[in-house]
C-alpha positions as CSV (number, residue, x, y, z in Angstrom):
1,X,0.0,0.0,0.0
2,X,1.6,3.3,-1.3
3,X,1.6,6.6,1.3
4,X,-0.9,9.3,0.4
5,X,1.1,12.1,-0.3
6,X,-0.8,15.5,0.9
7,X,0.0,18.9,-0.8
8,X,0.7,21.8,0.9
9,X,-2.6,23.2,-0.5
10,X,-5.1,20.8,0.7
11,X,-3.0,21.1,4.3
12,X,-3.5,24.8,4.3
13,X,-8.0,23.9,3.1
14,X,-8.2,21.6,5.9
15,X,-7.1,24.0,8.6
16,X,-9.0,26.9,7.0
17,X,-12.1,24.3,7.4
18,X,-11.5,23.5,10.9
19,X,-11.1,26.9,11.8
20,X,-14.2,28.0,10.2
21,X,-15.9,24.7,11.8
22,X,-13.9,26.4,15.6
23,X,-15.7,29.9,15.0
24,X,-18.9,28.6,14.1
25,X,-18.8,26.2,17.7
26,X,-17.3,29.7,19.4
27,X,-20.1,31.4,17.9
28,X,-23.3,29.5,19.2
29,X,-22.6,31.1,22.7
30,X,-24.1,34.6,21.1
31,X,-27.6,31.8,20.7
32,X,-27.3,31.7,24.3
33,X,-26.9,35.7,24.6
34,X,-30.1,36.1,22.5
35,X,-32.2,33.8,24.4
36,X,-30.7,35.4,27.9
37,X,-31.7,38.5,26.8
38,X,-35.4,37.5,26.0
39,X,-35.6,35.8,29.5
40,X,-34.2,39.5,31.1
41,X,-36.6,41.4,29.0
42,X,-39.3,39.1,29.9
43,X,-39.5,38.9,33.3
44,X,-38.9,42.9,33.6
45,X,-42.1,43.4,31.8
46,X,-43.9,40.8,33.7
47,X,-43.1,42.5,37.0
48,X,-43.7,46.0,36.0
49,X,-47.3,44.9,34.7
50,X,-47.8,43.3,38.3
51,X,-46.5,46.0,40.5
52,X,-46.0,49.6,38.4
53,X,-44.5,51.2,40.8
54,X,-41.2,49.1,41.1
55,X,-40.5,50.2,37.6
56,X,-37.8,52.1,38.6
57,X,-36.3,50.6,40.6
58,X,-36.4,47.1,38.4
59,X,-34.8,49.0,35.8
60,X,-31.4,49.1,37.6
61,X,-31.4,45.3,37.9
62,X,-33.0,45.7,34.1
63,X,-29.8,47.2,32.8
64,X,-27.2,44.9,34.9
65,X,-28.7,41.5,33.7
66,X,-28.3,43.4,30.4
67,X,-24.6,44.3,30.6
68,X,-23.8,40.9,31.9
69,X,-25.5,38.7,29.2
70,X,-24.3,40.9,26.4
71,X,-20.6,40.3,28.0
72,X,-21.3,36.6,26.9
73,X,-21.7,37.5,23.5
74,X,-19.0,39.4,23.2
75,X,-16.8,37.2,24.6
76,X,-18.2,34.4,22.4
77,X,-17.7,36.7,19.1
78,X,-14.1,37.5,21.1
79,X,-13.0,33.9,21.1
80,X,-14.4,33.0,17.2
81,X,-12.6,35.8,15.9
82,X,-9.5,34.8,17.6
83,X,-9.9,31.2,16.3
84,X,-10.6,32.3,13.1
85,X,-7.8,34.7,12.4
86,X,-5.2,34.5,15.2
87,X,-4.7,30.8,15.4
């Protein structure tokens, strides 16, 4: 049985593939971001429609659920661009 002999071409396609395949992975934690943010949202607006006059101070904790799930996404899109162009 002879050796397959690979080219330096297809070496280079297979690691572009993989690291396309390694973003895309990185990239489904901004799913988890979108959904977080619906859940946040959600439940804000289902407690100012029970009790109106907590809106204000709701929106405090509002705007830090916020901040923290959109830190996930970022640091998902962080970690796929670094896959995808550092390593």
């Amino acid at each position: 049985m002879e050796p397959t002999v690979v080219t330096h071409a297809a070496a280079a396609a297979d690691l572009t593939m993989l690291k396309a395949i390694g973003a895309g992975l990185a990239a489904c934690g901004m799913i988890g971001a979108g959904i977080g943010l619906g859940i946040v949202f959600g439940k804000f607006f289902e407690a100012v429609g029970r009790q109106p006059a907590a809106e204000n101070i709701l929106k405090t904790y509002l705007f830090i659920g916020m901040a923290l799930v959109e830190a996930i996404a970022l640091f998902a899109f962080v970690i796929a661009i670094m896959v995808m162009f550092v390593l």
